[in-house]
N, C-alpha and C positions, 0 to 999 in steps of 0.2 A: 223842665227837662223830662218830667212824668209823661207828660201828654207829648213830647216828642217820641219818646220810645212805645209809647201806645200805638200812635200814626205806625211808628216801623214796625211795631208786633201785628199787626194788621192785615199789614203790606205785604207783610215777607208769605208768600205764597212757592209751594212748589209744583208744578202739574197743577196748580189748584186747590192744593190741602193747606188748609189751615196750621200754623203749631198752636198746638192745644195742651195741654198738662194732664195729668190722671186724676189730677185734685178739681177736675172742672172750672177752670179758673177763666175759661171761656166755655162757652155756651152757644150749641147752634140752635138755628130757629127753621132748619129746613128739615121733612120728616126725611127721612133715610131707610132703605131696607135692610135686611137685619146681614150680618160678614156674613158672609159662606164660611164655614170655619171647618179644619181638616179633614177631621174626622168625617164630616158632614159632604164632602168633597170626594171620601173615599168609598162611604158607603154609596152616594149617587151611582159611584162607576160598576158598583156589584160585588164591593171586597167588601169583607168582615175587618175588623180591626179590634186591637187594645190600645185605650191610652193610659200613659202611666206618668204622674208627679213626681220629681226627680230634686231633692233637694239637696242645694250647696252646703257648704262649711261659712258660709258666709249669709245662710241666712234665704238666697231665693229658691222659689219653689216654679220648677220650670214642666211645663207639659210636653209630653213626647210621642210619636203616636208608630205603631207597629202594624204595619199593614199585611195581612192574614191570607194564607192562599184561597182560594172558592173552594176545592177538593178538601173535605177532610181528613183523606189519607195523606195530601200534600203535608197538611197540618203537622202531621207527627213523624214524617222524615225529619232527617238530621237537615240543615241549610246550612250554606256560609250567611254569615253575619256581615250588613253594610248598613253602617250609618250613610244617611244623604241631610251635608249643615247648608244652610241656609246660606247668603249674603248680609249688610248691614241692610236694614228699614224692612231686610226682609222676613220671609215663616216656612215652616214647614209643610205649608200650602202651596210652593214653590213649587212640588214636583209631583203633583197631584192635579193641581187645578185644569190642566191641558186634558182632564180627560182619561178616560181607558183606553185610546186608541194611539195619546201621545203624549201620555206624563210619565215622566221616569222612571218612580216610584213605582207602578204596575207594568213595567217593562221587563225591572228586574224583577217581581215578584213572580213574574209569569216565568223568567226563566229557570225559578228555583232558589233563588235567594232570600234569605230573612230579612226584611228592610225595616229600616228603623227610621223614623223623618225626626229629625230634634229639633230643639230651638234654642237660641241664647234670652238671655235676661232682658229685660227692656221691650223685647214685643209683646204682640198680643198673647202669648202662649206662657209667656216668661216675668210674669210681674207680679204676682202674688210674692208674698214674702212670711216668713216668719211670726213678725211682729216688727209696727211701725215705725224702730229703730234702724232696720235694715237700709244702708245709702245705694243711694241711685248715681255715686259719682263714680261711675267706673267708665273705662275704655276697653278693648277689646283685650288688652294684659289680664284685667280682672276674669272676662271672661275665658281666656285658655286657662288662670290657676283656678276657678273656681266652677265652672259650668259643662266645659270639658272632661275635665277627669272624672265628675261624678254621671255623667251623663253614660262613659265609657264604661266604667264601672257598675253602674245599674244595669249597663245593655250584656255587659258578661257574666252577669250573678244572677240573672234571670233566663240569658239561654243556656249557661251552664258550660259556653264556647271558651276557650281559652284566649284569642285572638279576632277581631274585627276588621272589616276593612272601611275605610273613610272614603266618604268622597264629601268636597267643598268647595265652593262657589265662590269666589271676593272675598269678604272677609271670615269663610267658612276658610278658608285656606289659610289668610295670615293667623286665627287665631289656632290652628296645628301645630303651623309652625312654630309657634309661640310657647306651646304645651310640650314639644317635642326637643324647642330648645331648653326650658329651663326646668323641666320635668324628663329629664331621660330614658327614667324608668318606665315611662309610658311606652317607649320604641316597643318593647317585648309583649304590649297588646294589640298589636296595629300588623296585620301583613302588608299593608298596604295602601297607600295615599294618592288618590285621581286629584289632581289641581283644576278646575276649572277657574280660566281665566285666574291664575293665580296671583295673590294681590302683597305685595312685600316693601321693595324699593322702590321708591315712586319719583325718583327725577325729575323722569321723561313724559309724566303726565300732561297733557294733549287736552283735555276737555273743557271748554270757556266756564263750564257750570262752576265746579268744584273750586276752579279757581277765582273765581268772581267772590264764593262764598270763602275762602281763605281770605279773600282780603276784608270782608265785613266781618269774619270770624269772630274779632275782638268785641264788635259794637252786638251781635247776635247773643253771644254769651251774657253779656250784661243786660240786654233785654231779659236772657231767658230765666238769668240771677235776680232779677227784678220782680219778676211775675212767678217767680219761687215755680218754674217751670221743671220739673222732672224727666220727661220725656218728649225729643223730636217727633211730631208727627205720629201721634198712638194707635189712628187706626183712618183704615182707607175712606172717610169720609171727607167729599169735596162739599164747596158751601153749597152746593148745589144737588147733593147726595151723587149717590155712587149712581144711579140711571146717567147722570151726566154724560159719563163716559158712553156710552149708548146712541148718543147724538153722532154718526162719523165725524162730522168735521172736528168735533171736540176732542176725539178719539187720538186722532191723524196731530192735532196740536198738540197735545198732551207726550207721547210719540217722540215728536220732533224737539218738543223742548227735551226731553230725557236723553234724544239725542244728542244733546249738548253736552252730555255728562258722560254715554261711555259710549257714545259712535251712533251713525247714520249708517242706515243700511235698505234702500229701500226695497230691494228687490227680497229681503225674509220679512217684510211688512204685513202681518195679517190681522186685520180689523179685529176678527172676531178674541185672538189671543188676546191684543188688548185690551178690548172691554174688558174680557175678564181677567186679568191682570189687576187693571185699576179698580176691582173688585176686592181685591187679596191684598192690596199693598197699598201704601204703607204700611207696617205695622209698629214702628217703633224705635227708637235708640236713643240714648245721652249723647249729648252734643260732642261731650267727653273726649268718643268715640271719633267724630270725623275729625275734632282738635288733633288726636294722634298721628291721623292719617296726614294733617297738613303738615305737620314737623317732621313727618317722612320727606314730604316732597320738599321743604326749605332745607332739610342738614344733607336728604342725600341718603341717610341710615337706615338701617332696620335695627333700633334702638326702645329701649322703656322711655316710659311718659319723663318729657323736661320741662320739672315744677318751676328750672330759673335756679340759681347757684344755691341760691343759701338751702331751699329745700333740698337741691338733691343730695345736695354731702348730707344732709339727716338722714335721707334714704338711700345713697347708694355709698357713699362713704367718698364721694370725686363728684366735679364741678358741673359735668357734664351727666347724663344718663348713659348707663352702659349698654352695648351693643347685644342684641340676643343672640348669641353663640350656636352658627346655623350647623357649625361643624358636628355639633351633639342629634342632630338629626339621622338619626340612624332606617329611617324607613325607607323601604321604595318607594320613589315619587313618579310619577308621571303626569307632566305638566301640557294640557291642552288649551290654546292658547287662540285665538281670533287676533287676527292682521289688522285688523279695523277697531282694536278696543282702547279706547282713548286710557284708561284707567292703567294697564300692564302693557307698555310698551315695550320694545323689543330690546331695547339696551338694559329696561329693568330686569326684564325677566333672564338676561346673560349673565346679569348681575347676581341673580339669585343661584338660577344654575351652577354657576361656580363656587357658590357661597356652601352648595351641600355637598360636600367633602367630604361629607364621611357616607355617600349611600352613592344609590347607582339613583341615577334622573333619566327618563324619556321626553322625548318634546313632540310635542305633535301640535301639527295646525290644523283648523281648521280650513278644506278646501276654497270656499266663497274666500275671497279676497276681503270683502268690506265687512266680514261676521265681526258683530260688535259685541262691547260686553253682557247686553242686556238679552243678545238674539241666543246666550245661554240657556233661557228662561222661556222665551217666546215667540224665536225664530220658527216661520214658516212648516221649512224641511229639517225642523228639530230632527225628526229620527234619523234621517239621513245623514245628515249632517253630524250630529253630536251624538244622537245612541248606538250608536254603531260605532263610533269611535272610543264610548264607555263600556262598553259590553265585550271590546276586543281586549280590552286594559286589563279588566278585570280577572280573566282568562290567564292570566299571565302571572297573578299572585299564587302564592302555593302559602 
């Protein structure tokens, strides 16, 4: 049975990256050039920056980085305050790496905003810990009660802001909502919430990837319970090192399988974001984490993790996991959404929209008909398309 699950730990490839552990429990043999890592990303483009360690009530120690105006009279104006969170496997490299001329992050910064890039636990930014007791069994619940509030709270005791505005990506969004439904008192920090590609109810999901891996779900976990694996995918290394990507056609395939997971789009297809995409990502998560996401898409719910009856009456006191209570959501939301994104389909996200009852929602589409979930990140005519669309949103928070 060992050496069968060996052959499938082997196998199982994503884009090309290996799952690997933090404890080195695999070992590559091909040399590799060193991440591009945030910070390193933001000075390239001509900004200054601070990064700052951020640690939970539970123990992890997460890095966060604060991208600095060039002017140092910018410096010592008053700014609004945006956090910009990541997606799942994803970093705070997300919205830098495109560049000074088309990464988000120095979009706003240029127009006067304080930008914050976070990260959750399990990436490359997010894995240090306390001391070696610290668990790595969490899902994305852990992360809104634990990674969240301290990160919100570091970012308003250091600019001295009463109030912040978020913006989040996939599961930079589900984990909001998460925080905002079972923490309420957070609403009275937050002006304001941009949803990118917003990730909740998942019915309707569309993608052959995701669900191909739901159905090995079971046998994955047990491999990765086997090889005392801690984390999905830790960091963007293929067996062939990151130049791989650099190769087009390898590019173009890598691409097209991801396409499988949240839309094809060819016409905001651009080589070069790619490469460097497959530079910056992978970086990380517990399996945990997508296990939750499947129990969304089999119950239907926007619910906590279902341990299976006997645990959850220890932990929730009923048979079933209870639904996180969207109506406590008290922020303004504005939800930007692509027609083409296999992940938030158009009947979930009706579903969600209704579900926030207690706030006012916007909905906005993205123009391009086929904008997928990933053409958030790496599409083409990003600015046209999407910063322009988050720079009008913004405007509109008081």
């Amino acid at each position: 049975m060992q050496g069968v699950c060996s052959l499938i730990l082997f196998s199982f490839l994503f884009t090309g990256e290996f799952i690997i552990s933090t404890n080195a429990i695999l070992s590559l043999v091909f040399t590799t050039p060193e991440i591009p890592k945030t910070n390193e990303l933001i000075a390239e483009a001509g900004y200054n920056f601070e990064t700052h360690n951020v640690t939970t009530n539970d123990g992890f120690i997460i890095n966060i980085f604060r991208i600095l105006p060039k002017s140092t009279e910018d410096r010592k104006k008053e700014r609004p305050v945006v956090i910009i969170q990541h997606g799942i496997m994803c970093s705070s490299s997300d919205w830098v790496y495109l560049g000074k001329e088309r990464g988000l992050g120095f979009a706003l910064t240029d127009l006067g905003y304080d930008v914050w890039l976070s990260n959750f636990r399990g990436n490359l930014y997010g894995r240090s810990t306390v001391n070696a007791s610290v668990s790595f069994d969490y899902s994305f619940h852990e992360v809104s009660q634990y990674d969240l509030p301290a990160i919100i709270d570091f970012i308003l005791k250091n600019t001295g802001s009463n109030k912040l505005t978020y913006i989040g990506h996939s599961m930079g969004t589900t984990a909001f909502y998460v925080l905002m439904a079972t923490k309420p008192e957070y609403n009275s920090k937050v002006t304001g919430m941009i949803s990118l590609s917003p990730v909740s109810f998942m019915k309707h999901v569309r993608g052959v990837t995701i669900r191909v891996v739901k159905i090995l779900s079971s046998i994955i976990a047990m491999i990765l319970k086997l090889y005392r694996v801690k984390i999905l995918l830790p960091e963007p290394t293929s067996v062939f090192g990151r130049n791989f990507y650099e190769i087009p056609i390898i590019g173009w395939i890598s691409y097209f399988v991801l396409g499988t997971l949240g839309g094809h789009n060819k016409g905001q297809y651009d080589a070069d974001s790619v490469t460097r995409y497959f530079k910056i990502t992978p970086t990380g998560t517990a399996f945990k984490v997508m296990q939750h996401y499947f129990q969304f898409m089999d119950s239907g719910r926007f619910c906590q993790y279902d341990y299976g009856e006997s645990r959850n009456e220890e932990l929730y006191g009923q048979a079933t996991p209870p639904d996180y209570n969207l109506k406590n959501v008290k922020v303004p939301i504005i939800l930007i959404q692509g027609k083409n994104d296999y992940l938030t389909a158009q009947e979930d996200v009706d579903t969600l929209e209704k579900s926030l009852e207690g706030t006012s929602v916007s909905r906005i589409y993205i123009e391009d008909p086929n904008f997928t979930h990933l053409d958030f990140l790496w599409s083409k005519d990003i600015k046209e398309l999407l910063h322009t669309k988050i720079i009008s949103a913004l405007k509109t928070f008081k």
